[in-house]
N, C-alpha and C positions, 0 to 999 in steps of 0.2 A: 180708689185709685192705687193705692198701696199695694191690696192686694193683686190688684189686675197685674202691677209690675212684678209681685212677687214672684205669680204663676205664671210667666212668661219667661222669669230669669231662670229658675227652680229647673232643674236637672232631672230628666227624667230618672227613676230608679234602676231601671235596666239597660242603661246609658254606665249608669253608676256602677253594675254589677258587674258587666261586660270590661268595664276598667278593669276593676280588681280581681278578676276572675284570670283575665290575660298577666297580670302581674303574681299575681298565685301561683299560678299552672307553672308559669314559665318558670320560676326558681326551683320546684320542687322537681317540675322535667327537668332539671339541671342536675340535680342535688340527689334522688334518689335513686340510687340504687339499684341495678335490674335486676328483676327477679326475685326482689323484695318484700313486696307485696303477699301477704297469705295468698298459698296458694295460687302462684302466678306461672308456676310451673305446669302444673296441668290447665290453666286457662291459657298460653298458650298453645299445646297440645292440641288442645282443645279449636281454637280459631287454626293452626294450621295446618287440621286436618280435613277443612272444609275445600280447600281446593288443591288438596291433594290424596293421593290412592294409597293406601297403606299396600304396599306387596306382600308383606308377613304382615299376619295377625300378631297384634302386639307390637309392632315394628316402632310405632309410636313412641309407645311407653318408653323407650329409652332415653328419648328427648324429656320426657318428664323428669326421670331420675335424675339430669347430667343437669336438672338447672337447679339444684336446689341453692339458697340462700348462703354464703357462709361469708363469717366478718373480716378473716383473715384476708380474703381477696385482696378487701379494699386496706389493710394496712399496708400489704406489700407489694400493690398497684395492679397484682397480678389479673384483676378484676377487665386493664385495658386487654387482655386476649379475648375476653366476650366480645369485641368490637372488632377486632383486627385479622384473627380467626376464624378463615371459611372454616363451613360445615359443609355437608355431604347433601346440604338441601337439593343440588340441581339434582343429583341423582334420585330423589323422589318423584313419581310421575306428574302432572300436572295431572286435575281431577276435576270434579264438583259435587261435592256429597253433602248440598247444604237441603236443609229442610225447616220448616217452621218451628221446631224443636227449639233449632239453633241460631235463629231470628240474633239472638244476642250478642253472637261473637261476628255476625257479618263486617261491619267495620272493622274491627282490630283486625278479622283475618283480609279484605282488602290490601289495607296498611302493611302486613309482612308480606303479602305477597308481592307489593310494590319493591318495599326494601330487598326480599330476594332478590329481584333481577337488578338492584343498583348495586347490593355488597352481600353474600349469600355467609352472614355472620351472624351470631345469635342473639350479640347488641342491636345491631341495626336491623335487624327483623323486630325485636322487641321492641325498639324505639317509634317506628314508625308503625305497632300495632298500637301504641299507647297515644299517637299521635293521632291518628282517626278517631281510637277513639274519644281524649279530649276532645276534638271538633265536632263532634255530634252532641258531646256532654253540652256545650258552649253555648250552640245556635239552639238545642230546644230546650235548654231551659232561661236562654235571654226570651225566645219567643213566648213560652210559659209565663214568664214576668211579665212582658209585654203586654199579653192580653189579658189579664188577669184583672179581674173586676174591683179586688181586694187581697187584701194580707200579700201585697207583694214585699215589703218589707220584712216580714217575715220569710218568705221561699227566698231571697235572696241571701239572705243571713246564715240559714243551713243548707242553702247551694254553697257555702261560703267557709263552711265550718272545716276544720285541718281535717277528720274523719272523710269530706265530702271530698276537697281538693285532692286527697291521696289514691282514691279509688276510683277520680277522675284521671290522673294521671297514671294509669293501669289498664291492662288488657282484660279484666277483669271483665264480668257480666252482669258487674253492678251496677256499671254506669246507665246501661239499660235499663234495670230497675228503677233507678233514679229520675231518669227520665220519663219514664212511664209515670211515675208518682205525683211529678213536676207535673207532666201535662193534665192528669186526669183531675188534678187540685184547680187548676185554672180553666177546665173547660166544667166544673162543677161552679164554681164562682159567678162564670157567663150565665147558664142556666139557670141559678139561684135569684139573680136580680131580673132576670130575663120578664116583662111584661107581658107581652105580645104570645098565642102560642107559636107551636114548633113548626116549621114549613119542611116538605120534604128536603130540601137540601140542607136544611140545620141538622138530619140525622145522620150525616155522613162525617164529621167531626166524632160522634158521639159511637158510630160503630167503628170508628178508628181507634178511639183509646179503647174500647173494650176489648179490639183482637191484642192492641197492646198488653191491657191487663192479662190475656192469658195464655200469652207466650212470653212473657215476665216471669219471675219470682211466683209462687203459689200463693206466697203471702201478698202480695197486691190483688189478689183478688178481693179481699176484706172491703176493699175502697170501691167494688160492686155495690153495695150498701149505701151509700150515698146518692145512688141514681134512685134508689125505694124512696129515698128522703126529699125526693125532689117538688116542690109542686105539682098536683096532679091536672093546675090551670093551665098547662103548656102543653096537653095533649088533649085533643077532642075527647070528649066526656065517652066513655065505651065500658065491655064489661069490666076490665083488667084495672079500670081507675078507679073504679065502682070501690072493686075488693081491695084496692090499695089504700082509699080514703078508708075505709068500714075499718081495716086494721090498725089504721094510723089512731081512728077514733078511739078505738077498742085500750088499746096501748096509755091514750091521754085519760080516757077516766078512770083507768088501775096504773097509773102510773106512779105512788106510792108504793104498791106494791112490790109492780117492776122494778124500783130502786131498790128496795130492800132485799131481792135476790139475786140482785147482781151483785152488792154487797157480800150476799151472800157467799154466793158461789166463789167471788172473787178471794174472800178467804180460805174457803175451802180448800183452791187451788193451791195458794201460795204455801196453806199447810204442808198440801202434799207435798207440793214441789219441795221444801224445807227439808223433810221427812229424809227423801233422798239423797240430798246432799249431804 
């Protein structure tokens, strides 16, 4: 009886994340700094180049240069003319020069171009690219928790982490990465417990995070490897399961071995790596 009440009173976890994710965001949207962020300069350049025409080559870059970082701003408040201060943005053409490439900066560049037509200033262009994209960071990786068979305690804690919150609250293209990692961890959790084989409409989740994985970061494709590792009972027995079980076998009777060279290796690495520093 106790516990019936417990697990009816008990707070879901992405209930709980969704709290404190909104109370994060929100002070650090306050508090930090535009154009702050490494490299936030050429990320947005970069988003708002997507829906608009460069007329010079290079034309851009100048917006890159003019936003770099400095502390003095904010000592002598001179920081409020990034808000208050049109730019020259209407005079750029409206465009569309987005491609799968750049899958990453689509929301932040929505969000400036929003902000253009409210106040065409390089705060509020930043502000409301940072804004999209926390709201994408938000909604997929509460739904990542959501669904997630296990370890959401964990994805919540380093969705959670000051590293995380900072480069959610940024125009950045990590938020994507983030996201992509969040999802592809919780639709590998579903599959891992998954009983029953896979129905054609269960592979349309699964070729959704892989276009994710590689229009992402290069390094999320590493997290490709995890689909090898999956149970081969969730796909109709054929050649390709054949060779993926024979490897997996292959792997578990020399797997002593296996261990000892990655040991291996893994020193080797870090020697080199050493070497150069």
């Amino acid at each position: 009886m106790f516990e019936r009440r417990s697990q009816k009173n008990s707070i879901a976890i992405e209930k709980i994340f969704a709290v404190l994710v909104v109370v994060f965001t929100s002070i650090t949207f306050i508090i930090q700094p535009v154009f702050s962020i490494p490299d936030e300069g050429a990320h947005f350049t970069n988003a708002y180049s997507i829906f608009h025409d460069d007329p010079k080559r290079g034309n851009f870059s100048e917006y890159r240069n003019q936003y770099s970082n400095n502390i003095d701003m904010y000592r002598n408040f001179t920081f409020i003319e990034r808000f208050t201060k049109k730019r020259t943005y209407n005079q750029d053409k409206l465009g569309f020069n987005f491609t799968l490439g750049r899958v990453q900066y689509l929301p932040q560049s929505v969000g400036m171009l929003l902000g253009q037509f409210i106040y065409p200033s390089a705060g509020v262009l930043l502000s409301f690219g940072r804004l999209f994209n926390l709201i994408i960071y938000i909604l997929a990786i509460y739904f990542a928790i959501k669904k997630a068979k296990f370890g959401k305690w964990m994805m919540a804690a380093v969705a959670l982490l000051p590293m995380s919150i900072q480069q959610a609250v940024s125009i950045s293209y990590d938020v994507f990465f983030f996201v992509t990692v969040f999802l592809t961890f919780s639709l590998v959790t579903n599959l891992v417990t998954r009983q029953e084989r896979l129905k054609w409409r269960d592979y349309l989740p699964i070729f959704f995070v892989i276009c994710l994985l590689f229009t992402a970061k290069q390094s999320s494709l590493v997290m490709l490897l995890y689909f090898l590792a999956l149970p081969v009972s969730l796909i109709k027995p054929n050649f390709f399961t054949s060779i993926i079980d024979a490897i997996w076998q292959f792997f578990n009777r020399y797997r002593l071995l296996f261990v000892v060279l990655i040991i291996l290796s893994s020193l080797v690495f870090i020697q080199g790596t050493s070497k150069n520093v």
